[in-house]
C-alpha positions in Angstrom: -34.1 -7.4 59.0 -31.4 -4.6 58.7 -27.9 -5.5 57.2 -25.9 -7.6 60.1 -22.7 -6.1 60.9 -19.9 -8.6 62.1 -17.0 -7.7 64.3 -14.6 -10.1 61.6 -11.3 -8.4 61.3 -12.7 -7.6 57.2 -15.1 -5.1 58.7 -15.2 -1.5 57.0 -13.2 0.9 59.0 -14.4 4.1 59.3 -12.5 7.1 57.7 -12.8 10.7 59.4 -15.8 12.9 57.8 -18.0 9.8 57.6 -16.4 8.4 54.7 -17.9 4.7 54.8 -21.3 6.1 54.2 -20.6 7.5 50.7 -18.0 4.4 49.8 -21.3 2.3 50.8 -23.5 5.0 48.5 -21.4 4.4 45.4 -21.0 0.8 46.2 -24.9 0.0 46.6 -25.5 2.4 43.2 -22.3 2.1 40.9 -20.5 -1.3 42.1 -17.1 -1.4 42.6 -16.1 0.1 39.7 -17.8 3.6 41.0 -16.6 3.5 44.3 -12.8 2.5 42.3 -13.3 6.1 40.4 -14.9 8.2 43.8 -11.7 7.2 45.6 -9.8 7.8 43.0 -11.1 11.3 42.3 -11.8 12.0 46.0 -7.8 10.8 46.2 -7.1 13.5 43.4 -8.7 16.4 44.5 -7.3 15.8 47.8 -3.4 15.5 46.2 -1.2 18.3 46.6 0.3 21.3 44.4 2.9 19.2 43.3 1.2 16.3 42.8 -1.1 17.9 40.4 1.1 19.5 38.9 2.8 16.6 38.1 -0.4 15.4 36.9 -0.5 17.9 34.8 2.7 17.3 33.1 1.9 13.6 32.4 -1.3 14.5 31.0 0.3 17.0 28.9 2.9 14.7 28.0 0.2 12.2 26.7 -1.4 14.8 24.6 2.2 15.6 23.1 2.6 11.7 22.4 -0.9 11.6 21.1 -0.1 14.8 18.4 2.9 13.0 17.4 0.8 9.9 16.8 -1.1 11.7 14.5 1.4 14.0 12.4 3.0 9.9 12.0 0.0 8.8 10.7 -0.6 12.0 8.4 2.9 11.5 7.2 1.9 7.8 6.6 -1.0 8.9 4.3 0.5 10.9 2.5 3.6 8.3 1.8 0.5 6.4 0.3 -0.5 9.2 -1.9 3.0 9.7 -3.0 3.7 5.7 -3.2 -0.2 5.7 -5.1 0.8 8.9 -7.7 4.2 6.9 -8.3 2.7 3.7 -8.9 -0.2 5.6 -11.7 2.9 7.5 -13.4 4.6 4.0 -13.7 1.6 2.8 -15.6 1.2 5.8 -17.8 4.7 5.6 -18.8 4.2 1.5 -19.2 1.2 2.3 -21.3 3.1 4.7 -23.2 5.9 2.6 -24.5 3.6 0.3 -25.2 1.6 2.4 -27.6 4.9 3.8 -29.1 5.6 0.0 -29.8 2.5 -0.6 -31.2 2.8 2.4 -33.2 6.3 1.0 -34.8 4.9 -2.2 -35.9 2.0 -0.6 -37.5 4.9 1.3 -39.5 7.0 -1.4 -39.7 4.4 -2.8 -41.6 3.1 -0.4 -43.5 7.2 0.1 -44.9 6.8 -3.7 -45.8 3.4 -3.6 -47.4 4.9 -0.4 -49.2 7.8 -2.3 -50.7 5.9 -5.4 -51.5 4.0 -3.1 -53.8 7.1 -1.5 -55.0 8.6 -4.5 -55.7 5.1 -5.7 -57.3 4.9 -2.7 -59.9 8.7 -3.3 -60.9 7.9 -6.6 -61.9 5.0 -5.5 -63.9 6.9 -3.0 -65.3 9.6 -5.2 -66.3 7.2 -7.7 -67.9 5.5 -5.0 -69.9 9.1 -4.5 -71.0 9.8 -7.7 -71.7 6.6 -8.6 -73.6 7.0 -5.6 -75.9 10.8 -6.5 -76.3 9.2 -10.3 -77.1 6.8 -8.9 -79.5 9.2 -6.6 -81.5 11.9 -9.4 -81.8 9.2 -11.8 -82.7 8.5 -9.4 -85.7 12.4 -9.2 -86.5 13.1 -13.0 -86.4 12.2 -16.2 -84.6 15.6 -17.2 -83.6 16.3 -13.7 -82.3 13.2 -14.3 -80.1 14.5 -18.3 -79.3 17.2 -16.5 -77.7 15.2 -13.3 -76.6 12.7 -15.6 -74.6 15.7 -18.0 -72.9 17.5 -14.6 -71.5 14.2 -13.1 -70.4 13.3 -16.2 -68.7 16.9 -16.6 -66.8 16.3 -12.5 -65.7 12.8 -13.4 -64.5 13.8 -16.6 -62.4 16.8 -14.2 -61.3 14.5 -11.3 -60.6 12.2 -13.6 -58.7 15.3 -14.9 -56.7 16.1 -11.1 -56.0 12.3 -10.5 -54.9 12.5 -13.7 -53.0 15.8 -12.5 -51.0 13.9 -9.6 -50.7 11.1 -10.3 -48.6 13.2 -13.1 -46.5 15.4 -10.3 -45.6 12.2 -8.4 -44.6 10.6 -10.9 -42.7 13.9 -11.3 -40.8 13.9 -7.8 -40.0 10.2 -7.5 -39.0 10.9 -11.0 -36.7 14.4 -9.0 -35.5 11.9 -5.9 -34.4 9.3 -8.0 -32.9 11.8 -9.9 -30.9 13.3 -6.3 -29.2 9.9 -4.9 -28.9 9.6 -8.0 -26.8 12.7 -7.8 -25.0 11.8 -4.2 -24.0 8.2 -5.3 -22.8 9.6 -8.1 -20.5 12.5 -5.2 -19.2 10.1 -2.6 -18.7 7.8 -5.5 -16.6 10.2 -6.8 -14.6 11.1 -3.1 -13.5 7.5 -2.2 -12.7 7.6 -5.5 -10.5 10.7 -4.2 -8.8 8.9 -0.9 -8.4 6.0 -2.5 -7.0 8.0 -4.9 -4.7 10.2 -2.1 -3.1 7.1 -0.3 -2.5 5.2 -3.0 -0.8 8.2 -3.0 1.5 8.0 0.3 2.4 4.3 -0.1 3.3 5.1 -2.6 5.1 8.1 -0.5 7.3 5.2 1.8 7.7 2.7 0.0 9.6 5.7 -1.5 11.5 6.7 2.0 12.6 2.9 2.8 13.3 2.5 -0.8 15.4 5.3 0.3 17.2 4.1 3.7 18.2 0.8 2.7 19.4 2.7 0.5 21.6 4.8 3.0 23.3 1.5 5.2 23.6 -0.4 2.2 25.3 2.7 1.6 27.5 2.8 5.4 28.1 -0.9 6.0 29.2 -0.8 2.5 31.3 2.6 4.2 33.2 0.4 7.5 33.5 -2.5 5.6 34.9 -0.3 3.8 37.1 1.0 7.1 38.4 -1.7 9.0 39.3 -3.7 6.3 41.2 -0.3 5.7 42.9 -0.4 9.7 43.8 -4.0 9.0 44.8 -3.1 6.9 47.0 -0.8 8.3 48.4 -2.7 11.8 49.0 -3.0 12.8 53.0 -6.9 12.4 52.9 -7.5 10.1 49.8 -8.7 5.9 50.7 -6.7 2.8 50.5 -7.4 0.3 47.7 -7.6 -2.2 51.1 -10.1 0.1 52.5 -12.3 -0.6 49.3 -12.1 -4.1 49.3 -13.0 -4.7 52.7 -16.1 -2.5 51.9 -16.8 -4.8 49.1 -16.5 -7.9 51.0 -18.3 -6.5 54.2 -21.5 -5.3 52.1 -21.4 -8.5 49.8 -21.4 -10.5 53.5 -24.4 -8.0 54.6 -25.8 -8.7 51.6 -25.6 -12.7 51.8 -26.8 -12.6 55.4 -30.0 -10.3 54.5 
């Protein structure tokens, strides 16, 4: 049995040119959403000078929101680059200091383990001294060398004392340098947080930026949309949005009732 057609106040109406038959042609083929796009471009070829024109405009309004989309997101990567180059020069110059530091203990050192050897061949010396002064007064006279051995003992517990001084004094110094290198470590970390901080905050204003823009272009092409299927509609020989759902519904009920 054909397709049933009821005189319901939902049945198709027939547009001049026989322009039910190919609203039911893309209907039966495409579904709604093709006979949605041949009304809307039968609506837009059938729009006026000025409409297209204005058509034109929008469209070339879009592709002039769509470049400047792009030059923001080119100027976004290379804010990364820079941001990426800044952030490797910070750590060169952290790894810098750091090896200058390193390279002043080492020195530091060195200076001490120089003067502890210093200080170690004066003593020697001075105790070769003092034994040959020993021996040579022990050949003059024994109570010569009583006396003799009690003054070289008092200038060895005093040159002892010195040495001890000595190398407390150095060890405060090295423990004095080793607590700035410090200090200067923790400074030069907490700025290199900073750094990193402030630039995670300016990523951050980026993508904010970039969110925002692909909103207005999402709002912009939705108005666009919006205006051209309104000129569509309005066009002198272009289709009603009504006129295609009462084609929809009166097929689907031909449909059923087959």
């Amino acid at each position: 049995m054909g397709p049933r057609r009821s005189s319901a106040p939902y049945a198709p109406r027939t547009i001049s040119g026989g322009s039910t038959d190919w609203l039911s042609y893309h209907y039966r083929y495409r579904g709604v959403g093709g006979v949605v796009v041949a009304a809307f471009v039968r609506g837009l070829f059938a729009c006026e000078i000025a409409h297209v024109l204005l058509l034109v405009l929008l469209l070339v309004l879009v592709l002039v929101l769509v470049l400047v989309l792009v030059l923001v997101l080119v100027l976004v990567l290379v804010l990364v680059l820079v941001l990426v180059l800044v952030l490797v020069l910070v750590l060169v110059l952290v790894l810098v200091l750091v090896l200058v530091l390193v390279l002043v203990l080492v020195l530091v050192l060195v200076l001490v383990l120089v003067l502890v050897l210093v200080l170690v061949l004066v003593l020697v010396l001075v105790l070769v001294l003092v034994l040959v002064l020993v021996l040579v007064l022990v050949l003059v006279l024994v109570l010569v060398l009583v006396l003799v051995l009690v003054l070289v003992l008092v200038l060895v517990l005093v040159l002892v004392l010195v040495l001890v001084l000595v190398l407390v004094l150095v060890l405060v110094l090295v423990l004095v340098l080793v607590l700035v290198l410090v200090l200067v470590l923790v400074l030069v970390l907490v700025l290199v947080l900073v750094l990193v901080l402030v630039l995670v905050l300016v990523l951050v204003l980026v993508l904010v930026l970039v969110l925002v823009l692909v909103l207005v272009l999402v709002l912009v092409l939705v108005l666009v949309l919006v205006l051209v299927l309104v000129l569509a509609l309005r066009a002198p020989h272009s289709h009603t949005l009504k006129t295609i759902f009462w084609l929809h519904y009166d097929t689907t009920i031909a449909i059923v009732h087959e």
